[in-house]
Legacy VTK file of the C-alpha trace (Angstrom):
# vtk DataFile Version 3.0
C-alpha trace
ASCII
DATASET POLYDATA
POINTS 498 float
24.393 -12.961 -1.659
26.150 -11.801 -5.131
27.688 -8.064 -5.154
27.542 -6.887 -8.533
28.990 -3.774 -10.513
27.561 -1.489 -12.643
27.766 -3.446 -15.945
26.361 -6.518 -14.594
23.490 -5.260 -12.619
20.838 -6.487 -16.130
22.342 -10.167 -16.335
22.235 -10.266 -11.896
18.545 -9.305 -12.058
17.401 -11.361 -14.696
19.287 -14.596 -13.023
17.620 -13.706 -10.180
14.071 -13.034 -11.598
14.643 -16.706 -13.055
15.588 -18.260 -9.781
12.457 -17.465 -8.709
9.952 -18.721 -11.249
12.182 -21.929 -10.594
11.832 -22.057 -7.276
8.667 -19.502 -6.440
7.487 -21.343 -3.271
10.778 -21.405 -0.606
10.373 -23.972 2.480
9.645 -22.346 5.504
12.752 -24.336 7.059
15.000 -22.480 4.349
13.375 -19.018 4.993
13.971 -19.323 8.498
17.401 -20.710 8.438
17.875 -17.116 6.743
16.782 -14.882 8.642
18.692 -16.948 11.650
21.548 -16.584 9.834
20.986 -13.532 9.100
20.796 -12.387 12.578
23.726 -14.190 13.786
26.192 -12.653 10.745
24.701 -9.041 12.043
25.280 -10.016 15.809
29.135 -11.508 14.944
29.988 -8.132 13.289
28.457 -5.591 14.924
31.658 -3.901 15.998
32.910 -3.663 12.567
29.349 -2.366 11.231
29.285 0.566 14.195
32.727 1.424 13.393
32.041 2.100 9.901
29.287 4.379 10.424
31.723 6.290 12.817
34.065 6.332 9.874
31.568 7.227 7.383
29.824 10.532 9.503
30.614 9.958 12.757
28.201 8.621 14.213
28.394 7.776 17.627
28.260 3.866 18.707
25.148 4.110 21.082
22.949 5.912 18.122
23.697 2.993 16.057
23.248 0.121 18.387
19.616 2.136 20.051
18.621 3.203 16.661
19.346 0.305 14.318
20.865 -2.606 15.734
18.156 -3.071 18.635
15.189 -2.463 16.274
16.076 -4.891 13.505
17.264 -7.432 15.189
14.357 -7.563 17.217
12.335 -7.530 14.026
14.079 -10.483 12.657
13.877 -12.343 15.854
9.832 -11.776 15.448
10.020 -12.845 11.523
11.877 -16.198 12.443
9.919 -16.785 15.306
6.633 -16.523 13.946
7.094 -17.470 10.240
4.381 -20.134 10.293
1.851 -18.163 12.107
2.710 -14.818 9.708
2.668 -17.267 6.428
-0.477 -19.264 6.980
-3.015 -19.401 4.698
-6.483 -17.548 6.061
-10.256 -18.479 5.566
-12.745 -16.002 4.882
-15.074 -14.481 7.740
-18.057 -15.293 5.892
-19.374 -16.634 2.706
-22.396 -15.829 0.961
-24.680 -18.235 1.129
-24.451 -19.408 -2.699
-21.385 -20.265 -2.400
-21.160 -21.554 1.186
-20.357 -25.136 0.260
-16.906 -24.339 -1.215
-13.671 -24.622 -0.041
-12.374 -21.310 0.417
-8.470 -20.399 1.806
-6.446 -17.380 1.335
-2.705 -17.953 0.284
-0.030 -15.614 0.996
2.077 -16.056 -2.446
5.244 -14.155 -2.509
5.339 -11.558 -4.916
8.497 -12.654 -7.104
11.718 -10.123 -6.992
11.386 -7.184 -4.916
13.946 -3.958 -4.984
15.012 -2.250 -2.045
16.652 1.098 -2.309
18.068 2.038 1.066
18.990 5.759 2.541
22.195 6.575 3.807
20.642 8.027 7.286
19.748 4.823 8.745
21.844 2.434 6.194
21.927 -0.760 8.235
17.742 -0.333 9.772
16.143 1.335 6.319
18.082 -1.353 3.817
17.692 -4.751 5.989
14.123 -4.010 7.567
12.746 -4.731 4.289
15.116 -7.022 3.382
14.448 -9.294 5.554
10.473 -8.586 5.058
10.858 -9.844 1.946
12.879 -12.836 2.303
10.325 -13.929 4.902
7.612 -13.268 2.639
9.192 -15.508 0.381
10.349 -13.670 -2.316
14.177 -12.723 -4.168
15.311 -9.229 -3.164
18.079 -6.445 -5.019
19.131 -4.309 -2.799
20.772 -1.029 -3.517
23.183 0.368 -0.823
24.489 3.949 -0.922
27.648 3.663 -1.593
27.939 7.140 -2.797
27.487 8.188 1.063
28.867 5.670 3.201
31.372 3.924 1.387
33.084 1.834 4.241
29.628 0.966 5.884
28.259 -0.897 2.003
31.708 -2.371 2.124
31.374 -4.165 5.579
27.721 -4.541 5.227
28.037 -6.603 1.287
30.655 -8.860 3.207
28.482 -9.467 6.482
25.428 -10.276 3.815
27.397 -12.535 1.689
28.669 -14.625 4.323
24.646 -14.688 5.845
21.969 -14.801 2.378
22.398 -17.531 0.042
23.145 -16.294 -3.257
19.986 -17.015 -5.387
17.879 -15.001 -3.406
20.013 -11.609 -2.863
21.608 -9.509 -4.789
23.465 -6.526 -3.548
24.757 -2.903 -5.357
26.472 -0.364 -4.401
26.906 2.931 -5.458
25.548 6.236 -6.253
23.378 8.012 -9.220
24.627 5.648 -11.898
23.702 2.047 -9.907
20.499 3.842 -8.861
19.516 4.440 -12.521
20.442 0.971 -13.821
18.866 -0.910 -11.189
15.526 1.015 -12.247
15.796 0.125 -15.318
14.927 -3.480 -14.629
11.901 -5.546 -13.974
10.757 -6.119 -10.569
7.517 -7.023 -9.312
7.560 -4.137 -6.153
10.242 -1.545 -5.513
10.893 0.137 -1.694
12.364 3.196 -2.033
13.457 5.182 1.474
14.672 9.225 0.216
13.095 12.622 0.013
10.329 13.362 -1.918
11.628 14.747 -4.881
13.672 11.332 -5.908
10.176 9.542 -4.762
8.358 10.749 -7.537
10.880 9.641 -9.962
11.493 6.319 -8.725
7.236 6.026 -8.808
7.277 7.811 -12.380
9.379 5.077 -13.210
7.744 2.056 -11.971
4.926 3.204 -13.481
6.057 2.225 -17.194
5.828 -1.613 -16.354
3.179 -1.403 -13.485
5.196 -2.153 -10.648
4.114 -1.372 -7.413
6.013 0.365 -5.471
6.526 1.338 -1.488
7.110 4.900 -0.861
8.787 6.497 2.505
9.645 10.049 2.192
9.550 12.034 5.364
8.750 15.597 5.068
7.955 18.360 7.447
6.983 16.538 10.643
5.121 19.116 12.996
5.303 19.141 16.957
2.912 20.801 19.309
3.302 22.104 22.845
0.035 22.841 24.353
-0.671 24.440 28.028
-1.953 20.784 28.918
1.603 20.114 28.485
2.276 18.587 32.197
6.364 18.298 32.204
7.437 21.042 29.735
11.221 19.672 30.687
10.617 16.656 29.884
8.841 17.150 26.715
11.820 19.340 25.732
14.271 16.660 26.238
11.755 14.168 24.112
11.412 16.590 21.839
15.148 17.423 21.217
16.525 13.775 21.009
14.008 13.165 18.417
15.207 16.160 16.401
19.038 15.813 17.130
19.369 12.078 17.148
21.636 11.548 13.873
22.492 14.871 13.576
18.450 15.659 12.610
18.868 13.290 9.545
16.245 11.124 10.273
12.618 10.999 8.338
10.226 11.404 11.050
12.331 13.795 13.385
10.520 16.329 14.769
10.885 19.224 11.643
9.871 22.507 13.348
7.640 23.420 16.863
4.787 25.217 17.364
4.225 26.226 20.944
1.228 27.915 22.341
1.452 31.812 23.873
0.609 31.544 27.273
3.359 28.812 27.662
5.926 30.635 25.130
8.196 32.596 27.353
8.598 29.423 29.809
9.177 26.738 26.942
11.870 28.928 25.533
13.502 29.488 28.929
12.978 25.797 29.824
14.526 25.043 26.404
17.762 26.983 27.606
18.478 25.152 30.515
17.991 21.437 28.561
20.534 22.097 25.537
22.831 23.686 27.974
23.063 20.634 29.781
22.662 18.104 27.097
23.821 19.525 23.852
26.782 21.414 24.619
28.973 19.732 21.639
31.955 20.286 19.079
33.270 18.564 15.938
35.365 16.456 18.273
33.015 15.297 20.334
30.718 11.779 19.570
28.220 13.592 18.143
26.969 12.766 14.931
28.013 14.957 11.522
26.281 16.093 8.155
26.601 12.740 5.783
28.735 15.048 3.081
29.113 18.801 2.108
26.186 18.875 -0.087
24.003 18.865 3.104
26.460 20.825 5.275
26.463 23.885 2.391
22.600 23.422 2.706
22.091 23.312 6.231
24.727 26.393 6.613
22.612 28.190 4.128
19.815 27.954 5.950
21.140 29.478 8.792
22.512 32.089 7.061
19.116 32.953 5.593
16.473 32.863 8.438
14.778 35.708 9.816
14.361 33.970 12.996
16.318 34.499 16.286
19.456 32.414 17.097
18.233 30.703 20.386
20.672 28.359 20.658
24.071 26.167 18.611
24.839 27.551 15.372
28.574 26.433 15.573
29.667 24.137 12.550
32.842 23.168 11.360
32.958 22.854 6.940
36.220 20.491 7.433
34.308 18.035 8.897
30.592 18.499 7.631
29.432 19.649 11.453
26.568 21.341 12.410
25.912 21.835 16.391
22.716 21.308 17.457
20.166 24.778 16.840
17.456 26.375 17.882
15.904 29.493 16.253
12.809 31.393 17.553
10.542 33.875 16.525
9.922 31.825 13.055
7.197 32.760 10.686
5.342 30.059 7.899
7.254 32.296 5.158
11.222 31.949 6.899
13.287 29.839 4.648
13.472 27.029 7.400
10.031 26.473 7.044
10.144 25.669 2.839
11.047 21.698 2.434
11.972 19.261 5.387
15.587 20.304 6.790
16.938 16.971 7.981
19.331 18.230 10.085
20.272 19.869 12.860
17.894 23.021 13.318
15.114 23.327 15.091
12.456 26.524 13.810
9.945 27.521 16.755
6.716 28.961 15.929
4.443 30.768 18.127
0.441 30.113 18.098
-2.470 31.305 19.638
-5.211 29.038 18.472
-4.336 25.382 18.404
-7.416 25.029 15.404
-6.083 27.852 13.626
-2.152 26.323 13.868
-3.886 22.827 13.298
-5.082 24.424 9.699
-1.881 26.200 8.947
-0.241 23.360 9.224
-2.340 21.010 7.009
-2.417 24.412 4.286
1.349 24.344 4.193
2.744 20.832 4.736
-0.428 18.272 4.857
0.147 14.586 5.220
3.646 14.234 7.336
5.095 11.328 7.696
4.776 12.141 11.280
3.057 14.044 14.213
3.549 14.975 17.700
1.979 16.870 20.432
2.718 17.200 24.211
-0.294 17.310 25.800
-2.511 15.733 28.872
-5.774 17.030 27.024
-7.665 14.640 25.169
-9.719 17.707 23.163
-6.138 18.646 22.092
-4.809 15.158 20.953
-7.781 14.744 18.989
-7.651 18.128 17.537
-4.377 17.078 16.186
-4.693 14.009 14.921
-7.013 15.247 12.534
-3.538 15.878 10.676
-3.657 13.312 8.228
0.239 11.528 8.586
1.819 8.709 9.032
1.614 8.024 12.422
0.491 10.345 15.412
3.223 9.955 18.393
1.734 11.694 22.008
4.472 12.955 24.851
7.250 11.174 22.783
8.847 11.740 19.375
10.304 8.911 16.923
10.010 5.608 18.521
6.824 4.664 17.202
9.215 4.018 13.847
11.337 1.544 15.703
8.044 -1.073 17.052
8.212 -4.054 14.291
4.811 -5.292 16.020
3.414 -1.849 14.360
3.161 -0.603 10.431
6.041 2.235 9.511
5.308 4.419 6.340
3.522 7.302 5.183
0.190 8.790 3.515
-0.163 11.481 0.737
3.044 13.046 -0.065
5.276 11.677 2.569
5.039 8.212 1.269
2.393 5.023 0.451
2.125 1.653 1.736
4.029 0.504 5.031
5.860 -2.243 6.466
7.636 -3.941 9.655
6.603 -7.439 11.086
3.250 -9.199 9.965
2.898 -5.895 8.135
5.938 -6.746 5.781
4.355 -10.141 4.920
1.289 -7.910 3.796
3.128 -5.891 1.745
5.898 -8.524 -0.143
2.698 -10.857 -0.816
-0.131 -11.209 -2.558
-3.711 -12.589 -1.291
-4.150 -15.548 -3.519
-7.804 -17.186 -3.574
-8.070 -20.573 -4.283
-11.508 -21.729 -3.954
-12.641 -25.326 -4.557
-16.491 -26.570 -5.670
-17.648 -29.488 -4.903
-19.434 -31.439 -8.163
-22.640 -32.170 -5.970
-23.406 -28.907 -5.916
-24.099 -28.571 -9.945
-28.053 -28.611 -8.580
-27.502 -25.439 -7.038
-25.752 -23.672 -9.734
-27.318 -24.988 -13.055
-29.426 -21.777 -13.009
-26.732 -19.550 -14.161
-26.207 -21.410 -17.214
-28.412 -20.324 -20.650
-30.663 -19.913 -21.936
-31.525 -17.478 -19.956
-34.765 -16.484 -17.960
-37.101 -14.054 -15.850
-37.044 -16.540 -13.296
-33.543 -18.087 -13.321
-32.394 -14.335 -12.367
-35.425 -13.707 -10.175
-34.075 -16.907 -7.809
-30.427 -16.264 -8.247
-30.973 -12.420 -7.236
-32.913 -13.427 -4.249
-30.047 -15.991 -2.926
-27.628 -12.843 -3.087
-29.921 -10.836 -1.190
-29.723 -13.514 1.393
-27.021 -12.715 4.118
-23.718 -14.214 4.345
-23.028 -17.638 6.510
-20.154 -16.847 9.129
-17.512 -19.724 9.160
-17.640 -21.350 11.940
-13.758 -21.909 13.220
-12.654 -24.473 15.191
-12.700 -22.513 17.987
-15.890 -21.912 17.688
-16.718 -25.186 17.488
-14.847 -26.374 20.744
-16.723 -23.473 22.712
-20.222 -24.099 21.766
-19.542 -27.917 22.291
-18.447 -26.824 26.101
-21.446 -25.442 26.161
-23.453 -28.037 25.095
-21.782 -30.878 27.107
-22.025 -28.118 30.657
-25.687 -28.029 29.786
-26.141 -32.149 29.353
-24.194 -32.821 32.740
-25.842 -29.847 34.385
-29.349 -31.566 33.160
-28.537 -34.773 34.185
-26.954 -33.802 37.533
-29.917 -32.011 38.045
-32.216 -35.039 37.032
-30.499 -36.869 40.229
LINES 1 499
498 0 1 2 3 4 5 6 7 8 9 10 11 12 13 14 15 16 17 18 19 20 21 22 23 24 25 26 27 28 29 30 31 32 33 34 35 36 37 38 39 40 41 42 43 44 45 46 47 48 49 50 51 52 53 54 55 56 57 58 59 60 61 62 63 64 65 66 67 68 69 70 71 72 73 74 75 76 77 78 79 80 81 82 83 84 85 86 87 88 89 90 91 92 93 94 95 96 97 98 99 100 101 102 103 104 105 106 107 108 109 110 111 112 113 114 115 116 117 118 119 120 121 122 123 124 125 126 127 128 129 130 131 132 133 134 135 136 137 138 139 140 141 142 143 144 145 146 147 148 149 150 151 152 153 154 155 156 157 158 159 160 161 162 163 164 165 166 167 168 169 170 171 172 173 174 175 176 177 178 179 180 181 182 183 184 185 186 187 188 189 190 191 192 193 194 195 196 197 198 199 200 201 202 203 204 205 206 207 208 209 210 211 212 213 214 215 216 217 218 219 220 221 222 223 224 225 226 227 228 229 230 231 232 233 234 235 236 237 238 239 240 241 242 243 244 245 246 247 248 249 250 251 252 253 254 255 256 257 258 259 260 261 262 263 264 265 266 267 268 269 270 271 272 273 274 275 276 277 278 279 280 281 282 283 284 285 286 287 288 289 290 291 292 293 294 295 296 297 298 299 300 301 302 303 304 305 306 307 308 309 310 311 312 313 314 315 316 317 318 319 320 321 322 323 324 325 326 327 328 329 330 331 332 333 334 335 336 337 338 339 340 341 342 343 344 345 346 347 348 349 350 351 352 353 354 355 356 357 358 359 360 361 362 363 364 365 366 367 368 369 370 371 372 373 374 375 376 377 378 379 380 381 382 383 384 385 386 387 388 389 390 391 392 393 394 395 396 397 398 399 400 401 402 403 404 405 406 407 408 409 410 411 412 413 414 415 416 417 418 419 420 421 422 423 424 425 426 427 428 429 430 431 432 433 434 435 436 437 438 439 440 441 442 443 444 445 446 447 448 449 450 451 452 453 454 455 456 457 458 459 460 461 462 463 464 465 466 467 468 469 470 471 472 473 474 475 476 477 478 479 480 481 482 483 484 485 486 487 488 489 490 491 492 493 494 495 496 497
């Protein structure tokens, strides 16, 4: 791993671009030897990683290690362990039957140099996730850290990295606006870019100009139900609220406002009391997390300032140290200035419905395609009803941890993001499906007839072979089963014949 400053980010992406047309197919022995390494650099300084995300925004130690640590290097773990499996070439299902004699595989070729431009929420999980994705797809990787917002975490992290990732295949720069724009001005062959919406479409503007793809994750308004076939209202609520508080609320697919239904109303809000009261009762001193800088605290503050909802619960913040207490406000309406653009933070709007159809609709007129959804609810007429929310991901009786499974795909649809990744789903999206078919030369008698001249009844025969159905490969699998059978049947027969 090479750390590089602003005027050498061109000359660091270009060597690195090279390095891989030099070496574009890595041994799985030195892929795996990374992401080992890898793992053990992050496991040798953990301490010093948690400590500087308390330094950066006080974050408390068990957030970290539940929220990031745990999660990635899990994933890793998975990545090393099953590199061969996730890497190996496939064979098609089927072939049609012109073309049934060749020799058909599907290659997973890496993609080339990939950029990664990591959040500040979830620094360590939402920069190395993908990293490491990539390196096990095969490919180079630039990764921008946000130095901007947590200065002493990029610091610790660029050391742990260069003492893990060889040099030729990661680069690493930190910074803020400046880094970001100079890194996209270079030529990569897929960017991942984790950030609000706004910033989304300029990073995708951008790629556009040299037709990079790129991978999109950009939160937005998450909704939660509570139905009446809610079973355990309390222990929805306290589901409900770590999802939303966890970080401080700065996570993408927290909970972003709740709509409850009437006839449970009054006892959700009451039951609501009685969990933050025992859970949530916090100050600037204590280990809860704080606001990553003043920008959001001044945000956040205005917010509160500004809603026409009732103060339920929290409120308290401290400017000094960018602190906002976990809050609750009821009574909101759709037009309440907490209900405009995702929060991330903090706050909590309630919502009251009658109809869950009607609410369903309300929600996909004002904020359609979330990056998440969640609803509390035993009844499978209201789950269903729900998930006709196009988003990301559809969580039921829990909020957030569907993010944190690597055996599952993370991302977004629509507005809150494209394309996903995590596990076997990484090595889909850092690699391309390469075809490499091979015909055999005795089979020129089967294909003269597409050569010219053309005639009536050269395309009259080679029409009707398409029409014919496709031949199923048989696997080896297959193979060894209906053999089994066969050779039960002969002894069976011959036993029989006794």
């Amino acid at each position: 791993m090479s750390l590089v400053a602003l005027g050498e980010i061109p000359d660091a992406v270009n060597k690195l671009r090279l390095d891989f047309v030099a070496r574009p197919r890595k041994s799985h022995a030195f892929i795996k030897a990374q992401l080992l390494s890898l793992k053990d650099a992050l496991q040798k300084h953990q301490d010093s990683i948690v400590s500087a995300l308390l330094h950066d925004f006080h974050r408390s130690s068990q957030e970290t290690l539940v929220t990031e640590f745990g999660p990635l290097l899990s994933e890793i773990s998975y990545l090393a362990g099953n590199l061969s499996s996730l890497l190996a070439p496939e064979t098609p299902d089927a072939m049609p039957i012109a073309f049934s004699v060749a020799s058909c595989k599907i290659e997973k070729e890496p993609l080339g140099t990939v950029l990664v431009i990591s959040p500040f929420n979830f620094p360590l999980s939402l920069s190395l996730s993908p990293v490491a994705g990539a390196i096990a797809a095969g490919n180079n990787v630039v990764l921008k850290l946000p130095g901007d917002k947590c200065p002493e975490f990029c610091k610790v992290l660029s050391r742990v990295l260069a003492e893990a990732l060889d040099p030729e295949i990661l680069v690493v720069v930190t910074g803020g606006l400046k880094e970001a724009q100079a890194v996209l001005e270079q030529k990569y062959d897929k960017i991942v870019f984790t950030g609000s919406t706004a910033v989304g479409k300029i990073v995708h503007a951008k790629a556009a100009e040299s037709l990079t793809p790129t991978l999109l994750e950009l939160g937005g308004k998450s909704p939660a139900f509570i139905t009446a076939g809610c079973p355990n209202i309390r222990t929805a609520l306290a589901r409900l609220f770590w999802g939303k508080f966890c970080n401080a609320g700065q996570v993408c697919v927290a909970p972003d406002y709740l709509l409850v239904q009437d006839s449970v109303y009054d006892q959700v809000v009451a039951e609501m009391v009685a969990v933050l009261q025992k859970t949530y009762q916090v100050s600037e001193a204590s280990d809860y997390t704080h606001l990553v800088d003043s920008n959001s605290f001044n945000r956040l503050a205005g917010l509160l300032e500004k809603t026409r909802g009732k103060l339920l619960f929290g409120g308290a913040r401290d400017r000094e140290t960018n602190f906002v207490a976990p809050t609750v406000v009821t009574d909101v309406d759709w037009d309440d200035p907490l209900m405009q653009s995702e929060i991330f933070g903090p706050i909590l709007p309630v919502l009251r419905y009658s109809s869950l159809a009607e609410a369903v609709q309300t929600v996909q007129q004002h904020h359609d395609t979330p990056l998440a959804t969640y609803i509390f609810s035993d009844k499978q007429e209201e789950v269903q009803l729900v998930d006709s929310i196009r988003s990301g991901a559809l969580s039921v009786n829990d909020t957030v941890v569907h993010a944190g499974i690597h055996t599952c795909p993370f991302g977004g649809v629509g507005t809150s993001g494209m394309g996903n990744y995590h596990g076997r789903y990484s090595i889909e999206s850092f690699t391309h499906r390469k075809v490499v078919l091979k015909q055999p030369y005795w089979y020129e008698v089967a294909l003269k007839d597409r050569y010219a001249p053309y005639s009536a009844a050269k395309s009259n025969w080679l029409m009707f072979v398409y029409r014919l159905p496709s031949i199923r490969r048989v696997r080896q699998s297959d193979l060894v089963t209906v053999l089994a059978v066969v050779l039960a049947g002969l002894v069976g027969y011959f036993i029989g014949k006794r």
